[in-house]
C-alpha positions in Angstrom: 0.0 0.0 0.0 1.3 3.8 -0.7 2.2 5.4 2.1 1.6 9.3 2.2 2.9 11.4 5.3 0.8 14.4 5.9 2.5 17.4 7.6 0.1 19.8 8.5 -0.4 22.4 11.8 -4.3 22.4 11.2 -5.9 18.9 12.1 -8.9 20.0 9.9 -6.9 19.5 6.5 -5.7 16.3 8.1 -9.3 15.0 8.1 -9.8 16.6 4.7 -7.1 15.0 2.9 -7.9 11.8 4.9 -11.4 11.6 3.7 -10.3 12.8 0.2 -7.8 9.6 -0.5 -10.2 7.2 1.6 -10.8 3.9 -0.5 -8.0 4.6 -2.9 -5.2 2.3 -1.4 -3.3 4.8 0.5 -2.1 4.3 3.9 -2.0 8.5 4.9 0.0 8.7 8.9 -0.4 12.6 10.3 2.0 14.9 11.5 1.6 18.1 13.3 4.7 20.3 12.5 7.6 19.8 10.7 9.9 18.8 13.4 7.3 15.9 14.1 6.9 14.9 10.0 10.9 14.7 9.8 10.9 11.9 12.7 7.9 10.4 11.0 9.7 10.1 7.9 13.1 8.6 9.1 11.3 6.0 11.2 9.0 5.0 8.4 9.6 6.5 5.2 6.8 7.7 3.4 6.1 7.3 -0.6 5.0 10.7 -0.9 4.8 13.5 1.5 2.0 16.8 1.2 3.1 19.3 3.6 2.2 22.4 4.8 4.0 25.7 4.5 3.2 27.8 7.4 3.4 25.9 10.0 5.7 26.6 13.9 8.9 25.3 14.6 9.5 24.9 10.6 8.5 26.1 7.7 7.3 23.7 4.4 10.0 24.6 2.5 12.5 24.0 5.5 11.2 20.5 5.9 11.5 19.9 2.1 14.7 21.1 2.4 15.6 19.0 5.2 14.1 15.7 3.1 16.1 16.6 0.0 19.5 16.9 1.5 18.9 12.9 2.8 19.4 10.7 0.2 16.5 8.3 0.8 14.2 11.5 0.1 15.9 12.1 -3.2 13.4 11.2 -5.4 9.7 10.3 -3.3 7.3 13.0 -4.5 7.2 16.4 -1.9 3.3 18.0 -2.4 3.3 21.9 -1.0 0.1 23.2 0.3 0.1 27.2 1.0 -2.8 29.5 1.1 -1.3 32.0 -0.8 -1.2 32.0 -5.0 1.3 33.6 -7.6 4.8 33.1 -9.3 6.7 34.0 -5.7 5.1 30.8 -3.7 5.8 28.5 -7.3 9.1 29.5 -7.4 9.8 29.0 -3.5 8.5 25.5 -3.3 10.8 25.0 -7.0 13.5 25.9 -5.3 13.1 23.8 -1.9 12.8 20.9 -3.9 8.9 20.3 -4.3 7.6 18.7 -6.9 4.5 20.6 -6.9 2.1 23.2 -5.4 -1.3 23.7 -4.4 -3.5 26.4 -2.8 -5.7 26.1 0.2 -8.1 25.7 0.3 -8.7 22.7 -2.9 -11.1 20.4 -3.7 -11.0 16.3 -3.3 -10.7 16.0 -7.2 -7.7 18.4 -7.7 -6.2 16.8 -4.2 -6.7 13.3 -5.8 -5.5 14.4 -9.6 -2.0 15.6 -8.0 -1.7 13.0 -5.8 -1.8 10.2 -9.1 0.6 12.1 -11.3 3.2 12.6 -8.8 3.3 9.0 -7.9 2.8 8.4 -12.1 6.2 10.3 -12.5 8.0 8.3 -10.1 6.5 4.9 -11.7 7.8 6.4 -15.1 11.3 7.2 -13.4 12.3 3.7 -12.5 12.5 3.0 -16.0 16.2 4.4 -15.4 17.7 1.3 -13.8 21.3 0.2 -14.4 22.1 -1.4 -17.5 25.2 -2.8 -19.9 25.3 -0.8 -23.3 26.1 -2.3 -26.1 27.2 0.8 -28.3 29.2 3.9 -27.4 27.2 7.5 -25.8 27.1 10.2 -28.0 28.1 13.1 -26.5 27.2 16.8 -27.3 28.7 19.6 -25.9 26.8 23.0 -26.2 29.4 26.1 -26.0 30.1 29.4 -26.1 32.5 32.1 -24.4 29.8 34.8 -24.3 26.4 34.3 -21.9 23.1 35.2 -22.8 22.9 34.0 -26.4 20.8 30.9 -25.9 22.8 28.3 -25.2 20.7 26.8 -22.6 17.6 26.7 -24.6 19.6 25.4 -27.6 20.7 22.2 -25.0 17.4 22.2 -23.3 15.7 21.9 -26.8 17.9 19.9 -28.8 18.2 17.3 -25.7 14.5 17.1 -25.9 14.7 16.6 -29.8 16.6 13.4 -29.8 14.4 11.8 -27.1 11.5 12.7 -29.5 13.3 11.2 -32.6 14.8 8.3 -31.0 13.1 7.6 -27.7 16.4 6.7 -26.5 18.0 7.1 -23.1 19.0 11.2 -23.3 21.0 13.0 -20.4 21.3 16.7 -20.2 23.5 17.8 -17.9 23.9 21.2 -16.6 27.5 21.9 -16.1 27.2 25.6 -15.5 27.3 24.9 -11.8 27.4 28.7 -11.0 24.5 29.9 -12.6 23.0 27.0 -14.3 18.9 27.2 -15.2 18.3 24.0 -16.9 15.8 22.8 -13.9 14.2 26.7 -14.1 13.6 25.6 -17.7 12.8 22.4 -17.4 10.2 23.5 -15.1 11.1 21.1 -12.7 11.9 21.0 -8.8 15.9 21.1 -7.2 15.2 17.7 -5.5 18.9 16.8 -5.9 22.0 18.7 -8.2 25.2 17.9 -8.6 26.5 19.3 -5.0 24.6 16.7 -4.1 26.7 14.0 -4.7 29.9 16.3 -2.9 30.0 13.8 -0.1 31.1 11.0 -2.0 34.8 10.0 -2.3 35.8 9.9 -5.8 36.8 6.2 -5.9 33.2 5.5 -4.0 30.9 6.9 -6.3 29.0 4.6 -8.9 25.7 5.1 -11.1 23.2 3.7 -7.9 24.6 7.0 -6.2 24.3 8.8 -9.7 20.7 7.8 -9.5 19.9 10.2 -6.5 20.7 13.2 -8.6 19.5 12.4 -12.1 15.7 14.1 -12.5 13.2 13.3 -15.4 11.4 15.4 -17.2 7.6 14.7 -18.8 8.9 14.3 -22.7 11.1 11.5 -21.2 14.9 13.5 -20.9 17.1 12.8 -17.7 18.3 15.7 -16.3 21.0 16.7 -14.0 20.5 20.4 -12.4 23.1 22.6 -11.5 23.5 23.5 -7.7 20.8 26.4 -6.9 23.5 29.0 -5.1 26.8 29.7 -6.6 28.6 29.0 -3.4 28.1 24.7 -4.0 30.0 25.4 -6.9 32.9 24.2 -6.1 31.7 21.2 -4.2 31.5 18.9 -6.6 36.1 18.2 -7.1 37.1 17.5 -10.6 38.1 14.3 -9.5 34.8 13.5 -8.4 33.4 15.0 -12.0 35.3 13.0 -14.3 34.3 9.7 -12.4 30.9 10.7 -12.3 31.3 11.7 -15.9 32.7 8.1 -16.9 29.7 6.1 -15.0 27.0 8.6 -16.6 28.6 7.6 -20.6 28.4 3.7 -19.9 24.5 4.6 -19.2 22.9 6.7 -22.0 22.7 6.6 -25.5 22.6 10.6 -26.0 24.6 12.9 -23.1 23.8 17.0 -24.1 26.1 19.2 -21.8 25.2 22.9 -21.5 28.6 24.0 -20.4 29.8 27.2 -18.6 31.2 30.1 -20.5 34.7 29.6 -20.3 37.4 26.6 -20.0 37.4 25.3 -17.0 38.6 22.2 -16.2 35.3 20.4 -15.6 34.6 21.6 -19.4 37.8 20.2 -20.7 36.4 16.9 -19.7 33.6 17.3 -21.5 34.7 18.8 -24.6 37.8 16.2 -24.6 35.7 13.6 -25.1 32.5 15.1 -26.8 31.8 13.4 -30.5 30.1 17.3 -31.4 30.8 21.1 -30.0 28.1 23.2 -31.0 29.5 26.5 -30.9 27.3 29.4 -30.4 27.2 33.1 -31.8 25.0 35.5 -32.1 25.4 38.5 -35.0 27.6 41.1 -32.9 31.2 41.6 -32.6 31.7 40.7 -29.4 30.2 37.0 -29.8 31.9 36.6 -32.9 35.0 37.8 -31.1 34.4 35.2 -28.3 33.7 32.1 -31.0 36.9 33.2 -32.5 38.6 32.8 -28.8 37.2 29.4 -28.5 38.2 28.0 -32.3 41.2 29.0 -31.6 41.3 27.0 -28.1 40.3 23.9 -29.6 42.8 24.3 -32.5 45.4 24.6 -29.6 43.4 21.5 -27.7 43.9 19.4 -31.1 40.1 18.9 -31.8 39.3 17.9 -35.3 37.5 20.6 -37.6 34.3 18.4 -38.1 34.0 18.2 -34.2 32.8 21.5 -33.9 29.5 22.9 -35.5 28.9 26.7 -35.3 25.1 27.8 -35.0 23.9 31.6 -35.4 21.1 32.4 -32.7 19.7 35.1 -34.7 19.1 37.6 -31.3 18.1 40.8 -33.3 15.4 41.4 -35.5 17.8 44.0 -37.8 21.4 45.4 -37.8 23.1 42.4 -36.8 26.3 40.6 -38.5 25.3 39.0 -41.5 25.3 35.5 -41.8 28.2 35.6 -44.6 30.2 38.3 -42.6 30.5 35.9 -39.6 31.3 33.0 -41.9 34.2 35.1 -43.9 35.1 36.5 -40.1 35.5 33.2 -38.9 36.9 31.5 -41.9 34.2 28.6 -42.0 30.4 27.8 -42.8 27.8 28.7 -40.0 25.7 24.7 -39.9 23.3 26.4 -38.4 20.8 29.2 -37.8 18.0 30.1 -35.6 15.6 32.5 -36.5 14.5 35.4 -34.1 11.9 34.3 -32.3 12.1 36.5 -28.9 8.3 35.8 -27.7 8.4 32.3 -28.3 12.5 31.9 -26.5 10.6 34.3 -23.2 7.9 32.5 -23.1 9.5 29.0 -23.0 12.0 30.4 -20.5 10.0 32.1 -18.1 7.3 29.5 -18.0 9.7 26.5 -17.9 7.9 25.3 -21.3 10.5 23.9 -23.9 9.2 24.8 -27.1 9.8 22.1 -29.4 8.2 19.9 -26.5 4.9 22.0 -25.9 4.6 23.9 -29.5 6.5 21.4 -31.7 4.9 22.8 -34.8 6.0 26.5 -34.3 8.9 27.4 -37.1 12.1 27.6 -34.5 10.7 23.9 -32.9 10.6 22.3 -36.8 14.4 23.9 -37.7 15.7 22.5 -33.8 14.3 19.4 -34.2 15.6 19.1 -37.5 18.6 19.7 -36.1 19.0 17.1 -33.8 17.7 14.9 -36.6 21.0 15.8 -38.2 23.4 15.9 -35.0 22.2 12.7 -33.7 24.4 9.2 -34.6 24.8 8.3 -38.0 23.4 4.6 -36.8 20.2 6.3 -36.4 19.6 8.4 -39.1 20.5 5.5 -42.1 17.7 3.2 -41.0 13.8 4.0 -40.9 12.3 3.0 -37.1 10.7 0.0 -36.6 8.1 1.9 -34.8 8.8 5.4 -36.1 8.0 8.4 -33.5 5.7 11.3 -34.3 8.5 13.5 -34.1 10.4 11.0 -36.4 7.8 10.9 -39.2 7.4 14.8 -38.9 11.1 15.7 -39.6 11.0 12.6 -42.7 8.4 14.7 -43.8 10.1 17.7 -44.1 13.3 16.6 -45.3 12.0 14.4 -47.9 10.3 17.8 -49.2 13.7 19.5 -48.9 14.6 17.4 -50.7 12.9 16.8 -53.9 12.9 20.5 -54.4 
């Protein structure tokens, strides 16, 4: 039977929720503050937990908190109850680690609703067990020296691509551990991150301890999150990274890294052994400036010319570089170019809606997944699916028509 802790100050929501999941195979045990649902739940853990926010002693969020940072909480599904709406309380449960939110007071069905598809999500999550692979991970690194040009949603997006196409085990992992936004994006809670895993010696670590940090999101990509403050940085030792890093390839089929805006060392891991660098620019001097920085790193680094892509985020709607200024600038062909499509990039971002999983028909979601039609292994794209995907069929569609004209 599923066990469901309640944390609440106010017995009358115990008795609400209590009558609410009566009959539906869940054993709910009561607790009246935070302090008491923290025992509860290391002396009999729960499967899910609902939990109050304002409540003595501690707060909601300090108790999710509290749950996260214990790895046998890592992953059971944390329900916050406040009596207060808007983007502030969303984003406060987010960041504790919740996996979702709901206002006081709510009625049996929505109580009942929530309560099925957070224990659906954590049914669909064990479907990441340990396994033996029998071909290599391809591995594609998104970078660029200069911030705010969309590298992010190019990871997020493409990432999300290749599970659409292939339905085959995708990581993202969000390596700018400073300032990193792929969970924000992702719309998903900080249950676990990469700091995370800081306690474990590097020659300890293995993918059951991987496990507790890898998050999944509803179109089927596993996620790693960056830490939420840039102080837990530096927790994670590149010791500990590049054994992490070497369990995680033996796992997936795809691994997309968004990676940090410069060369550190965690970074050189990753672009050592990525198969692809897509280098980003957008049309001004100073990002063209900055890709020219980082060509001329990896020429130093050794990396063959057809590792590295470049792809033009087209940021302004006029006066920027020209697409053939940039390519005589940087003395080879752009692959490939986004249009400018501001509402559709804010609205994704601030709503933690991946376009090309929630509007897959809008003209940047077509061109992205028809890039990661033609980024993904060459194993993949020379044989037609035994069960093709909708996103496979659409992008056969259109590049069959691309082709014939």
């Amino acid at each position: 039977m599923t066990k469901i802790l309640v944390i609440d100050d106010e017995p009358i929501y115990h008795k609400v929720i209590a009558h609410a999941l009566k009959g539906l195979n869940y054993e709910v045990t009561q607790a009246l503050d935070g302090l008491e649902g923290l025992k509860a739940a290391s002396s009999d853990p729960p499967d899910l937990v609902i939990c109050d926010v304002m409540m003595p002693k501690m707060s909601g969020y300090d108790v999710t908190r509290s749950l996260r940072r214990d790895p046998r909480f890592a992953s059971i599904p944390i329900l916050i109850l406040t009596a207060h709406t808007g983007l502030e309380e969303k984003l406060a449960a987010f960041e504790a680690g919740a996996d979702a939110h709901m206002t006081k007071p709510f009625t049996q069905a929505e109580l009942i609703e929530q309560v099925a598809n957070l224990l659906h999500q954590v049914e669909l999550s064990k479907k990441l067990v340990t396994k033996t692979r029998e071909d290599t991970c391809y591995i594609i690194a998104v970078h660029s020296l200069r911030g705010g040009i969309g590298c992010s949603t190019l990871a997020v997006n493409l990432a999300i691509g290749l599970v659409g196409l292939w339905e085959r085990s995708t990581l993202l992992m969000d390596m700018a551990l400073s300032a990193g936004q792929v969970a924000l994006m992702l719309n998903v809670p900080l249950k676990r991150t990469w700091a995370d895993i800081a306690e474990y010696p590097p020659d300890k670590i293995d993918f059951e301890a991987l496990r507790s940090i890898i998050g999944e999101h509803e179109s089927g990509l596993y996620f790693i999150a960056a830490p939420p403050y840039p102080s837990q940085a530096n927790l994670v030792s590149d010791e500990l990274f590049k054994t992490a890093f070497h369990q995680l390839k033996t796992q997936f089929d795809y691994i997309v890294a968004d990676l940090p805006h410069d060369f550190n060392d965690k970074a050189l891991k990753v672009l050592d052994a990525a198969d692809l660098i897509l280098l980003v620019i957008a049309p001004e001097m100073a990002s063209v400036r900055a890709a020219l920085a980082a060509l001329d790193t990896y020429n130093k680094m050794g990396y063959a010319e057809d590792k590295i892509k470049l792809v033009l985020n087209w940021t302004f709607e006029r006066k920027g570089l020209g697409r053939k200024h940039i390519e005589s600038v940087m003395r080879r062909p752009v692959e490939f170019v986004l249009p400018y499509s501001p509402d559709i990039f804010i609205e994704a971002i601030n709503f933690g809606k991946p376009f090309l999983f929630h509007k897959p028909h809008e003209n940047v979601s077509t061109m992205l997944e028809d890039i990661a039609y033609h980024i993904s292994k060459t194993e993949h794209r020379v044989y037609v699916p035994s069960s093709p995907t909708k996103a496979w069929l659409r992008t056969s569609q259109r590049l069959s028509g691309q082709k014939s004209t």
